[in-house]
C-alpha positions in Angstrom: 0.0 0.0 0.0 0.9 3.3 -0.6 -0.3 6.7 0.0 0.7 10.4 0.0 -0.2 13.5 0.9 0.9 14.8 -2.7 3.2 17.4 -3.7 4.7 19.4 -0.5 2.9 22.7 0.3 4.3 25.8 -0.3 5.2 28.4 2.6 2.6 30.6 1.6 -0.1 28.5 1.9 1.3 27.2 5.0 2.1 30.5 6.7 -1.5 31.1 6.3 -2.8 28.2 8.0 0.3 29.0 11.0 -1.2 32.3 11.4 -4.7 30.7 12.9 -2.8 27.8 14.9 -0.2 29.9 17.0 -3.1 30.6 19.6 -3.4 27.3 20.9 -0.2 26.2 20.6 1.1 25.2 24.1 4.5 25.8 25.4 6.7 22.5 26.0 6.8 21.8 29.5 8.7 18.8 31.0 7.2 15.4 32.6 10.1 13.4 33.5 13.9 12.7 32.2 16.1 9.4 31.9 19.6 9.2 31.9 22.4 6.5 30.3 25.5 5.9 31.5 28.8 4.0 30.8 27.7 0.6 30.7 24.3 1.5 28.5 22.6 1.1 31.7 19.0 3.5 32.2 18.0 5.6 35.1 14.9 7.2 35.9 17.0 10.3 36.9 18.9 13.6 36.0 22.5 11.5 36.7 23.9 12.4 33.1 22.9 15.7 33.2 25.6 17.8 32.8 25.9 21.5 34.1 27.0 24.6 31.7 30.4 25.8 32.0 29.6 29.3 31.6 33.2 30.6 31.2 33.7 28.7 27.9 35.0 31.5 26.3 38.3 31.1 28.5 38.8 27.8 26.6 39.1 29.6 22.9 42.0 28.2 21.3 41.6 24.2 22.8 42.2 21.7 20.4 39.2 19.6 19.7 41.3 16.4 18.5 42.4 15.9 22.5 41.2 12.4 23.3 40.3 11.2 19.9 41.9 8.0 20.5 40.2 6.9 23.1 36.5 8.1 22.3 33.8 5.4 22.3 31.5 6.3 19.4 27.8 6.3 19.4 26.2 3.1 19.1 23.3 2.2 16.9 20.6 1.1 19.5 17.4 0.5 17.0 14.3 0.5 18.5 16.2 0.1 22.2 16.3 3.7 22.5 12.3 4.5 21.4 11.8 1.7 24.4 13.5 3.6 27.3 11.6 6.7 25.9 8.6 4.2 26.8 9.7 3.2 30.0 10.2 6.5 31.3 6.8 7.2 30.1 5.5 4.1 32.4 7.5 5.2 35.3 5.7 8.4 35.2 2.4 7.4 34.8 1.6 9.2 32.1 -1.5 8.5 29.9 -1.6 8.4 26.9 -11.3 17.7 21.6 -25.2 31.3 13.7 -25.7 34.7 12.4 -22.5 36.1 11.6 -21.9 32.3 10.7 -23.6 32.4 7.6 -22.3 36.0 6.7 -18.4 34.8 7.0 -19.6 32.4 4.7 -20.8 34.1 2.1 -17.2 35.7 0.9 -16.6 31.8 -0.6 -20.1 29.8 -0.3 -21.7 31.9 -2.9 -24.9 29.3 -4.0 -26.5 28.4 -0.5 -29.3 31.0 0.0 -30.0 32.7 3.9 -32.4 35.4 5.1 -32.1 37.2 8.5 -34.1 39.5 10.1 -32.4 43.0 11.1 -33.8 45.4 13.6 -31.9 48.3 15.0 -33.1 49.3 18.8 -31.6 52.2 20.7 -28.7 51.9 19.0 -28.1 48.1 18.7 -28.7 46.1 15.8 -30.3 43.0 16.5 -29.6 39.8 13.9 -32.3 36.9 13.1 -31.7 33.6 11.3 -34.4 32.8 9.3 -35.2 29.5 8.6 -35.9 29.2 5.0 -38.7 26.2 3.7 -36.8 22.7 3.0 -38.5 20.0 0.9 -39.7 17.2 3.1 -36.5 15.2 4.3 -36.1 11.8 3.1 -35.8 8.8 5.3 -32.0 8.7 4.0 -31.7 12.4 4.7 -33.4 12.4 8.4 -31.0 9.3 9.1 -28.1 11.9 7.4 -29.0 14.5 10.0 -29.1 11.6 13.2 -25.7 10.7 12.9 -24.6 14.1 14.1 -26.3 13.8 17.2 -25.8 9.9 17.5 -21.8 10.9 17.7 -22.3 13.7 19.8 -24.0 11.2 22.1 -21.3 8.8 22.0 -18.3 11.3 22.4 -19.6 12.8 25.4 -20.3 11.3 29.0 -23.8 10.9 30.2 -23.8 9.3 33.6 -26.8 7.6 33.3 -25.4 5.7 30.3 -23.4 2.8 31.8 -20.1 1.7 29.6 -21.0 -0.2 27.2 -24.6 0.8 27.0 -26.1 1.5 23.6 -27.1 4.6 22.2 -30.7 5.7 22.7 -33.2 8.2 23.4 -30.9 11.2 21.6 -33.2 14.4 21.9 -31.7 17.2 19.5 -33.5 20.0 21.8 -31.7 19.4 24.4 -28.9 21.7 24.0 -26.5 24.1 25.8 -25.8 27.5 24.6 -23.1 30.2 25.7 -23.2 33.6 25.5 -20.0 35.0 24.0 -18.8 38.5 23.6 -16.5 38.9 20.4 -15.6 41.9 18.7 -14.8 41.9 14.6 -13.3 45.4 13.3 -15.0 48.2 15.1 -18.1 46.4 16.4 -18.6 44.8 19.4 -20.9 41.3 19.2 -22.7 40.0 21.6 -24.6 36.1 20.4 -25.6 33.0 21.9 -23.6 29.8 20.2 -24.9 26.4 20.9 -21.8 24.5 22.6 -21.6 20.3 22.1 -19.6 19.4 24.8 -16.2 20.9 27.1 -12.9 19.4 28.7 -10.5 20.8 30.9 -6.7 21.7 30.7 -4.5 19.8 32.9 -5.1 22.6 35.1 -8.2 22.3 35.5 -9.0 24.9 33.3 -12.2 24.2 30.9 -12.9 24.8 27.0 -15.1 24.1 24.5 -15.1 21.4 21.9 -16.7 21.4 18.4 -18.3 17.6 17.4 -18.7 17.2 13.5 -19.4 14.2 11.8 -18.6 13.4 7.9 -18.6 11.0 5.4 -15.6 9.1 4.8 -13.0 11.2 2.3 -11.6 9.5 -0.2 -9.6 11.4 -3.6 -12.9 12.3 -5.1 -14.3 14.0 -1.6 -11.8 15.6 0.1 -11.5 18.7 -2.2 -14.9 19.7 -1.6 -14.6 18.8 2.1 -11.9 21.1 2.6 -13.6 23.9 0.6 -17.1 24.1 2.5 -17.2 21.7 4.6 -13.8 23.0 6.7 -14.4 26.4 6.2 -18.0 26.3 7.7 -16.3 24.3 11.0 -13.9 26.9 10.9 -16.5 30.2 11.3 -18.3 28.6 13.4 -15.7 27.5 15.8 -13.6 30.6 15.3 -16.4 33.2 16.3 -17.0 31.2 19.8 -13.8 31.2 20.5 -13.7 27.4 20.6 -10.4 25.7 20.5 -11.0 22.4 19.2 -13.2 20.6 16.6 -13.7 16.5 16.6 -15.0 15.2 13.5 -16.2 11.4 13.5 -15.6 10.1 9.9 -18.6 7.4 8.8 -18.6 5.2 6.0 -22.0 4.9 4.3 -23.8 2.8 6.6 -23.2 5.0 9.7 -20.4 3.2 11.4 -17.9 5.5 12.3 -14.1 5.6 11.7 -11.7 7.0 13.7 -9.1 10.6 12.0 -8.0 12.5 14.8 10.5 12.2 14.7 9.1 15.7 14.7 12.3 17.6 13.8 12.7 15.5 10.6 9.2 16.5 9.1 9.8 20.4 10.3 13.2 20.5 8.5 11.5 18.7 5.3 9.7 22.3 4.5 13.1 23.8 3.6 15.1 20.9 3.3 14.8 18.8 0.5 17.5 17.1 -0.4 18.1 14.8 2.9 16.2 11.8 2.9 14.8 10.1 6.1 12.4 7.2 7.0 10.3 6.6 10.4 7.8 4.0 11.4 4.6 4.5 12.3 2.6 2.9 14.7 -0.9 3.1 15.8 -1.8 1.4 19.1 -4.8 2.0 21.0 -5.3 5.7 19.7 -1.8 6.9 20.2 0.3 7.1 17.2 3.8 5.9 17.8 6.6 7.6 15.5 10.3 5.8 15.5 12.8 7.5 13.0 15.1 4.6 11.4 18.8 5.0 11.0 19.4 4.8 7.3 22.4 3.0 6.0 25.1 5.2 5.6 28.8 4.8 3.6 31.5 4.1 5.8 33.4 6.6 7.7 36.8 7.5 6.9 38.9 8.9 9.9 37.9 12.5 8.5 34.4 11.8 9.1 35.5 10.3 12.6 37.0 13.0 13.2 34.4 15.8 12.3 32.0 13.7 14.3 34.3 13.7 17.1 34.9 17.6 17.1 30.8 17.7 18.7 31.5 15.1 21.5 35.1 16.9 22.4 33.1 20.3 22.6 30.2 19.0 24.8 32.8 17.4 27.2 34.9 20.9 27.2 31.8 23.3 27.5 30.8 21.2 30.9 31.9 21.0 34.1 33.6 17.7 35.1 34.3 16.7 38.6 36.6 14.0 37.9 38.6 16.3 35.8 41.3 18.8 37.6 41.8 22.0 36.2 43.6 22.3 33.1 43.6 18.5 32.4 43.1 17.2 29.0 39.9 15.8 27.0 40.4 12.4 27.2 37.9 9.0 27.5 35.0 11.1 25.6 32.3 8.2 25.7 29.2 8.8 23.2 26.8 6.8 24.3 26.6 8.8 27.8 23.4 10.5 27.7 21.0 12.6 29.1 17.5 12.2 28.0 14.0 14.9 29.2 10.6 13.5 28.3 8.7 16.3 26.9 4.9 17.5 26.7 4.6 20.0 23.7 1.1 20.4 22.1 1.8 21.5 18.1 -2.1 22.4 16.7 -4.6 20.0 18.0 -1.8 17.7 18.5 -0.9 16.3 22.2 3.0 15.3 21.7 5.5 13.0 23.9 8.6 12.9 22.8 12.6 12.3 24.4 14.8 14.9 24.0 18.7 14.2 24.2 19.8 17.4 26.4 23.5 17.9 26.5 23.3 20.3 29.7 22.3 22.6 32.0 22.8 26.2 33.3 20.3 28.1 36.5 19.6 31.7 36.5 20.4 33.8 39.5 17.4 32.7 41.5 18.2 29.1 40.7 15.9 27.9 38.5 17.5 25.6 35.8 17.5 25.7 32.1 19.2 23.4 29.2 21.7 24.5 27.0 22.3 23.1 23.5 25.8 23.0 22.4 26.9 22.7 18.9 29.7 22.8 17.1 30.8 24.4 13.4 33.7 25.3 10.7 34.3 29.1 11.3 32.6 31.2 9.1 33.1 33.1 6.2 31.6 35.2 2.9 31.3 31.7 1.2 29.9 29.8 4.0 27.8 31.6 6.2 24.4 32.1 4.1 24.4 28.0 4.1 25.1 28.4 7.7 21.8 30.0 8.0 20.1 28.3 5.9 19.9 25.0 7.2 22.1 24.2 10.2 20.7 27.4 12.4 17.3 25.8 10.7 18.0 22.3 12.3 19.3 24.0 15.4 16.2 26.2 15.9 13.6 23.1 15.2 16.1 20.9 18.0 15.9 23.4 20.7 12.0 24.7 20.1 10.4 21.4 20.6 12.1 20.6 23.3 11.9 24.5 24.9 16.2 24.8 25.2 16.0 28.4 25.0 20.1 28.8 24.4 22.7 27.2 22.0 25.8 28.0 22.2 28.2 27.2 19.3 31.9 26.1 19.6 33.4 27.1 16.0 36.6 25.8 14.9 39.1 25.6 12.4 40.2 23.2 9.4 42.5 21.9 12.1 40.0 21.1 14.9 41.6 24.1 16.9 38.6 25.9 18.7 38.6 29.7 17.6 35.2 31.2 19.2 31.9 30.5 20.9 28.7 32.5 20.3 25.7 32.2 22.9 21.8 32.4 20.8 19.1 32.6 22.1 16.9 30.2 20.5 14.0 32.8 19.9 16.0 34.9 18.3 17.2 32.7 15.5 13.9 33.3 13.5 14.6 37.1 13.5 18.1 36.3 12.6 16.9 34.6 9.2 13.9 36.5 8.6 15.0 39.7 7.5 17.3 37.7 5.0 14.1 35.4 3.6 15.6 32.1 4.3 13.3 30.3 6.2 10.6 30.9 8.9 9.4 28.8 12.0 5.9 29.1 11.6 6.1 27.6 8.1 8.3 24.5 9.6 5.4 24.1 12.7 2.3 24.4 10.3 3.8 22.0 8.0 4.5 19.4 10.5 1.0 19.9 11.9 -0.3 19.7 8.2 1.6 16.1 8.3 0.3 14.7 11.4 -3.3 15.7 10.6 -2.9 13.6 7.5 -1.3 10.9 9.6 -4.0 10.2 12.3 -6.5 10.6 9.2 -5.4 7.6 7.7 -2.9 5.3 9.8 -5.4 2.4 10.9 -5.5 0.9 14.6 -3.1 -1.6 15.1 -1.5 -1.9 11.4 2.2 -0.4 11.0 3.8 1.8 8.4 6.9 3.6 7.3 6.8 7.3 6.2 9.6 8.1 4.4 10.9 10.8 1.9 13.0 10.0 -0.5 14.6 10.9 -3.8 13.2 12.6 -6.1 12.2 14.7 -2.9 8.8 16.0 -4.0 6.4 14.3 -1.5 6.3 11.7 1.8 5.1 7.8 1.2 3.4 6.1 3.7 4.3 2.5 2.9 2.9 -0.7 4.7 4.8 -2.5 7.0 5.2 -5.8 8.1 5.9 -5.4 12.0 6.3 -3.4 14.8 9.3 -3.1 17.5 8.5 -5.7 20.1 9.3 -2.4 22.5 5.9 -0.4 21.1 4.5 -3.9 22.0 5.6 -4.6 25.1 5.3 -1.1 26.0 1.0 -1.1 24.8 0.3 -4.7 27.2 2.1 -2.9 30.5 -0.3 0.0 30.2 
C-alpha cells in the first residue's frame, strides 16, 4: 500500500494556516527525564545531566582532537532507544477535543441562499436567522442529520449511560448555549452559540469542543470537504472562541471511523534534499513515530574525526568533577546520555517525545535551564548564508520542541583548533533569518501539523507503516509494513 499527501505545500499556503494555529499552541513543558550511563545502563533520573560551563570563552583556542583515540562512538541502539523513551513514560504514569456564521460564509459559499431578520433598537442592531422552507426530508436524509447527534451522544459522558450501554433516546432540543462576547473590526458582538460538549486543561481549566461528523474522504471527496465543509467548521468555531473541533468520519452505513521524529518533518519544509524514514505505529489511539537509521557509507577517519569535534566540545563546555583543572579531553564516551521527556502540544496535536539534552545552566534565582551545544567550521563570505540556511534551521527546530531556549556554538578551524563561541538565544534565531528570507518557524510548525493531521487521518488501529521521503524529494510515502518493535509492544500490554 501506498499513499501520500501529494506534492509538498508551499510556505505561503502554510504561513497562512500558522497564522490561525499559533493561539493554541502550548509551550513544552517537562514530565520526566532518563539518563544512560557508561555501561548502556538506564536511570529514571537527571544523573547524566551535565551542568553549563559558563566561562567557555576562556577555553578559545583548545584543540578539539584531544582524546580522539580513546572516544567510544555512538552506538546504533534501534528501536532500544524508542523503548526507554517508553519506559520513562510508564514510570511516570503518564496516559496516553449562527448569524455572523452564515455572513463569513458568504465571501466563498456563494450558492446556498440565507435570510435574516435585522432590527436596529436604541442603538443596537439585533440579527435573526431565518429558517428558510426545505423539501420534506427523506428517510436517508433524516437518518443523514441523526448521525450528528448519534456521535455527539457517543463522544460525550452521560452518567446515566453505563459503559457499554447503547445509544438511545438522543433528543436534539436538548442543548446548551453560551453567550459569547466577540468583537470583529469596530463592532462589538454579543450572540448565543450552541456548545456540544467541554474538557478541561490539565489545570483544570475548561474549554469548549466542536463535534462534526462526515462521510468518509476519499480522492474524489476531500477537495470539496476542505472547501465548504472546513471552512463552515472553521466560522463557526472561530467566532465562539472554541479551541478544538472532533470530527467522526462514517462510511455509508453509519459506522464510524476514527481521524483525529518531529524535527525530521519540520526540517522537510526547507530541506529537500536529505532523505529520512520513520515508522509509524498506531496502538490503542496513540500514534507511535520511531525514525530509522538509514544505511550510511562508511566513515573515513575524517568523518571520525568531524564527528568527534561535537563530543570533544560537549565534554569541554561542561563541568567535570573527575577532571582537575587544566587537564586534558580524554575517554569522551558517546553513548553517555541525558535524555527529558517532553509535553509540547503542536495544533490539535498532544505530543510526547525524548529529547537528548547535552546540559544545563540556573539563572540567579536558581531555576535551571538546558543548554544546546553545537559545534561548526568558522565562518566566512562563502559559508555563512548555508550556515543559515539549514544548520541554524536544524538548530532552531532541536531546541524549540524541546523548549532549550540557548545554544551556544563552539566554532573551529580546518585543524579542529577551537577559535570562538557565540551564545543564541533560541528565539532569536527566527529574527536572525527572517529579514534575509531564508526560512521561517511558523512555516516549519504548520507543516508538520499539516503532516500529522494527514497521519492520524489515515494510519489504521493496530497496522504499522513507514513514512519516508526520498529521492526525487517532492512528497512523503506512507508505505505498509510488516511489524512493529517488540518495545511499542511490550510497552502497549504494560499499560
Amino acid at each position: 500500500m501506498e499513499s501520500t499527501p501529494g506534492h509538498l505545500a508551499n510556505s505561503a499556503k502554510i504561513l497562512a494556516m500558522w497564522i490561525e494555529y499559533t493561539r493554541y499552541q502550548r509551550l513544552p513543558s517537562e514530565l520526566g527525564c532518563y539518563s544512560r550511563v557508561e555501561g548502556g545502563e538506564v536511570f529514571f533520573d537527571d544523573s547524566s545531566l551535565r551542568l553549563f560551563k559558563r566561562l567557555i570563552t576562556e577555553d578559545i583556542g583548545a584543540d578539539l582532537n584531544q582524546g580522539f583515540d580513546t572516544f567510544v562512538e555512538k552506538k546504533d541502539l534501534g528501536s532500544q532507544g524508542f523503548g526507554d523513551l517508553l519506559a520513562c513514560i510508564r514510570s511516570n504514569n503518564i496516559p496516553l477535543q449562527n448569524m455572523h456564521f452564515v455572513i463569513m460564509a458568504t465571501a466563498y459559499l456563494r450558492n446556498e441562499p440565507w435570510e435574516m431578520g435585522v432590527h436596529r433598537r436604541k442603538g443596537v442592531v439585533y440579527l435573526d436567522v431565518h429558517k428558510l422552507p426545505e423539501r420534506p426530508k427523506s428517510e436517508r436524509d433524516r437518518r443523514m442529520c441523526y448521525y450528528g447527534y448519534c456521535f455527539e451522544t457517543l463522544a460525550t459522558e452521560d452518567p446515566r449511560r453505563d459503559d457499554g450501554e447503547g445509544i438511545h433516546h438522543v433528543d436534539a432540543n436538548v442543548e446548551y448555549c453560551a453567550l459569547i462576547k466577540t468583537k470583529l473590526g469596530a463592532h462589538r458582538i454579543l450572540m448565543g452559540a450552541e456548545m456540544d460538549c467541554c474538557d478541561s486543561t490539565d489545570d483544570g481549566r475548561r474549554f469548549y469542543v466542536e463535534l462534526k461528523t462526515s462521510r468518509e474522504l476519499d480522492y474524489h471527496t476531500e477537495e470539496r470537504f476542505e472547501r465548504e465543509k472546513l471552512l463552515k467548521f472553521w466560522i463557526q468555531s472561530f467566532l465562539a472562541g472554541v479551541p478544538y473541533i472532533v470530527i467522526g468520519y462514517r462510511d455509508d452505513a453509519g459506522r464510524l471511523t476514527y481521524r483525529n521524529n518531529l524535527n525530521k518533518i519540520m526540517a522537510t519544509a526547507y530541506l529537500r534534499n536529505e532523505p529520512w524514514e520513520m515508522g509509524v505505529h498506531r496502538r490503542k489511539g496513540v500514534v507511535y513515530l520511531d525514525v530509522h537509521k538509514l544505511p550510511e557509507r562508511p566513515k573515513s577517519e575524517r568523518d571520525r574525526r568531524m564527528c568527534y569535534y561535537g563530543y570533544c566540545f560537549e565534554t569541554l563546555a561542561t563541568e567535570d568533577p573527575r577532571r582537575d583543572d587544566g587537564e586534558g579531553i580524554h575517554h569522551v564516551d558517546a553513548n553517555v546520555e541525558y535524555c527529558a521527556l517532553i509535553k509540547t502540544k503542536l495544533g490539535a496535536h498532544r505530543i510526547l517525545m525524548g529529547a537528548e539534552m547535552d546540559c544545563c545552566d540556573s539563572t540567579d534565582d536558581g531555576r535551571r535551564f538546558y543548554v544546546e551545544l553545537k559545534t561548526s567550521r568558522e565562518l566566512d563570505y562563502h559559508t555563512e548564508e548555508r550556515f543559515e540556511r539549514e544548520k541554524l534551521l536544524k538548530f532552531w527546530i532541536q531546541s524549540f520542541l524541546a523548549g532549550v531556549p540557548y545554544i551556544v556554538i563552539g566554532y573551529r578551524d580546518d585543524a579542529g583548533r577551537l577559535v570562538r563561541t557565540e551564545r543564541l538565544r533560541t528565539k532569536d534565531i527566527t529574527h536572525r533569518v527572517k529579514m534575509k528570507n531564508y526560512w521561517q518557524g511558523g512555516v516549519c510548525l504548520a507543516f508538520a501539523d499539516e503532516v500529522l493531521c494527514w497521519l492520524y487521518g489515515t494510519v489504521k488501529e493496530n497496522e504499522d507503516y513507514i513514512l519516508q521521503f526520498a529521492a526525487p524529494f517532492t512528497r512523503l510515502e506512507l508505505l505498509q509494513a510488516q511489524s512493529c518493535p517488540q518495545e511499542i509492544t511490550d510497552h502497549v500490554q504494560q499499560l
